[in-house]
C-alpha positions as CSV (number, residue, x, y, z in Angstrom):
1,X,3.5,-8.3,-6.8
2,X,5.8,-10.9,-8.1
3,X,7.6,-12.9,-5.6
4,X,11.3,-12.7,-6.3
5,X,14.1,-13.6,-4.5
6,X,15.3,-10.6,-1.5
7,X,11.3,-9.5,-1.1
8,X,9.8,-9.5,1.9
9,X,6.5,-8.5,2.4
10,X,6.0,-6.5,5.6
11,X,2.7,-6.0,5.3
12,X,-0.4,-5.4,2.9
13,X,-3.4,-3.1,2.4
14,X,-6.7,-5.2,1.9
15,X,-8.9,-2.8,2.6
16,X,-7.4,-0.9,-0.1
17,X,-8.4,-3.7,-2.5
18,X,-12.3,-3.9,-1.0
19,X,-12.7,0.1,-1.6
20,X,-11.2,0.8,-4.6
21,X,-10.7,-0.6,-8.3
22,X,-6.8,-1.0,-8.4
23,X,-6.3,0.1,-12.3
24,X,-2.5,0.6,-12.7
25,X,0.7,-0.6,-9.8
26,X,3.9,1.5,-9.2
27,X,6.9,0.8,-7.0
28,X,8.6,3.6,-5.0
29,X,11.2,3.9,-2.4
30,X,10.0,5.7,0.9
31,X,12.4,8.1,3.2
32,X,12.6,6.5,6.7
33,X,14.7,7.1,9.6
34,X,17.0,4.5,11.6
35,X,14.3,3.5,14.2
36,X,11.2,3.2,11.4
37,X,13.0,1.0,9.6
38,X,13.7,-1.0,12.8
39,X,10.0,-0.9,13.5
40,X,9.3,-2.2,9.8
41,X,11.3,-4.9,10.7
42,X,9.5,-5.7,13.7
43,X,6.1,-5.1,11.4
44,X,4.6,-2.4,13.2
45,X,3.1,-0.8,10.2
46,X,-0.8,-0.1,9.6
47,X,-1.5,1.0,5.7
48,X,-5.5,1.2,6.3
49,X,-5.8,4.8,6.6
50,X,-2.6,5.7,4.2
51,X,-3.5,8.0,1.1
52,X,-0.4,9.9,-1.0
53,X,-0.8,13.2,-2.7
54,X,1.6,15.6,-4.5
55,X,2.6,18.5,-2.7
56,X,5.4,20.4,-4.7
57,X,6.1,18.5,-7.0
58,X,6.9,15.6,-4.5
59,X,5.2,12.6,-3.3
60,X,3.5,12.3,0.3
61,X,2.3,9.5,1.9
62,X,-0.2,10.4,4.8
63,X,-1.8,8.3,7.5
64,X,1.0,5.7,7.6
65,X,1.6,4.4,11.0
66,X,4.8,3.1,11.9
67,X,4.6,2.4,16.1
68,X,7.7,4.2,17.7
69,X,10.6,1.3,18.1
70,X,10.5,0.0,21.9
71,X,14.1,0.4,22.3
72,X,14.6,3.7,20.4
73,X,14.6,7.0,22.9
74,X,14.6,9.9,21.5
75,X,15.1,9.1,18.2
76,X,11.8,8.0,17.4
77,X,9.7,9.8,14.8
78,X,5.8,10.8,14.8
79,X,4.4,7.9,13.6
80,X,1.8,9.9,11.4
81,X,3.9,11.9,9.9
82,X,3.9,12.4,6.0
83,X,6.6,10.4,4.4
84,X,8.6,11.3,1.4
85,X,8.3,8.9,-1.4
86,X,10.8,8.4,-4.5
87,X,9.6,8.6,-8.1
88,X,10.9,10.4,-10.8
89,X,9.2,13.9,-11.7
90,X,8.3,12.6,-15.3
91,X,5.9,9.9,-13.1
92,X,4.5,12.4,-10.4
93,X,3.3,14.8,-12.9
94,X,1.8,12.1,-14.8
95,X,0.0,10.6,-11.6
96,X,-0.8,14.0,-10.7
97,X,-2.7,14.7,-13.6
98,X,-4.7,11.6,-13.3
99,X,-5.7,12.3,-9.8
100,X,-6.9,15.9,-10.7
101,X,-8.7,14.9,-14.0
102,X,-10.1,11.8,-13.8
103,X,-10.8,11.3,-9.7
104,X,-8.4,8.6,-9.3
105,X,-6.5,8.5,-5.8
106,X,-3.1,7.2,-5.2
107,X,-3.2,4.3,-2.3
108,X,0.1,2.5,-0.8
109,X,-1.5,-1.1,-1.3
110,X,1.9,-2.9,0.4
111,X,5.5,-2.2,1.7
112,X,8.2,-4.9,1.4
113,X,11.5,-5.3,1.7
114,X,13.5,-5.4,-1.5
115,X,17.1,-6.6,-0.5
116,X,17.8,-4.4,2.2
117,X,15.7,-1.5,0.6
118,X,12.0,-0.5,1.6
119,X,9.8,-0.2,-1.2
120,X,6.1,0.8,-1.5
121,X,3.4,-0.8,-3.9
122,X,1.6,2.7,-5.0
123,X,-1.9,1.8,-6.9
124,X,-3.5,4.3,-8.7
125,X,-7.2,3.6,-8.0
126,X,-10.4,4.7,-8.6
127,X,-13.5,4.2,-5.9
128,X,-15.9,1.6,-6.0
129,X,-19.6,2.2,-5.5
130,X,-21.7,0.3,-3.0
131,X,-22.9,-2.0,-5.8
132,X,-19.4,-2.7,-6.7
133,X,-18.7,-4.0,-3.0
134,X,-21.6,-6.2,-3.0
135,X,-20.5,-7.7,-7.0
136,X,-16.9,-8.4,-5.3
137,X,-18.2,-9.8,-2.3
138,X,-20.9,-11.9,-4.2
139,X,-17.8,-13.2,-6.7
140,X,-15.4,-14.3,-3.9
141,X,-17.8,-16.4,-2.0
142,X,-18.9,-18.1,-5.2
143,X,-15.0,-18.6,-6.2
144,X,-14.4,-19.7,-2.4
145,X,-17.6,-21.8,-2.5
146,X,-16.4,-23.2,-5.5
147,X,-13.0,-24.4,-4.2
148,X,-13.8,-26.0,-0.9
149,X,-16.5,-28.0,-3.4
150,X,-13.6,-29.1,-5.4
151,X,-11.7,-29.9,-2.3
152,X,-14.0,-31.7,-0.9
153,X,-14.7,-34.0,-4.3
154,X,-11.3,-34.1,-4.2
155,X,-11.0,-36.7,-1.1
């Protein structure tokens, strides 16, 4: 994700990025109620479990969990429950497709703040075998290896 002026990062899915080859990005808007937003604000958000799928032609994001806000009685929401989220139909029956055919699954890989808006990063990925983990694992200890060499030659 670009940074841009007005985005804030509220927080990131890595272990999106360790299980799954990220093969295309989308941004979406996400339905949220006064006290979620709040609690996004406070960064009380966990993405690890979160998965999306189309129910009716809309958008779902499930296993999301936004902690109730401290301060907010009654109106606080479920944390776990399925959230809306905002593409046009053209691009849901297009992701759709994909996840039925070709056994890719939609994964919310960040939320941010976009001005005053809350956007999701959607990723339409595809799962990584066991070897897979061990070949990304293997290449970022060589490229981290590889910098604190530099660094170190560096002084």
């Amino acid at each position: 994700m670009p940074k841009a002026e007005g985005i804030r990062t509220i927080t990131s899915n890595r272990k999106a990025f360790h299980e799954y080859f990220v093969e295309e990005r989308f941004e979406t808007g996400i339905v949220l109620h006064g006290t979620e937003v709040k609690s996004l604000r406070a960064g009380t958000v966990n993405l690890k479990e979160a998965f999306c799928h189309v129910k009716d032609g809309e958008l779902f994001a499930q296993g999301m969990h936004i902690s109730p806000y401290e301060k907010g009685n009654i109106f606080n929401k479920d944390p776990l429950r399925p959230k809306k989220l905002l593409m046009h139909k053209r691009e849901i029956a297009r992701l759709y497709g994909k996840v039925k055919q070709d056994g890719y699954a939609l994964i919310p890989l960040s939320l941010y703040f976009k001005g005053s808006l809350v956007k999701v990063e959607l990723g339409l990925c595809k799962g990584k075998k066991l070897h897979d983990k061990r070949d990304s694992e293997a290449q970022k200890d060589a490229r981290r290896e590889m910098d604190r060499s530099i660094k170190e030659h560096n002084r």
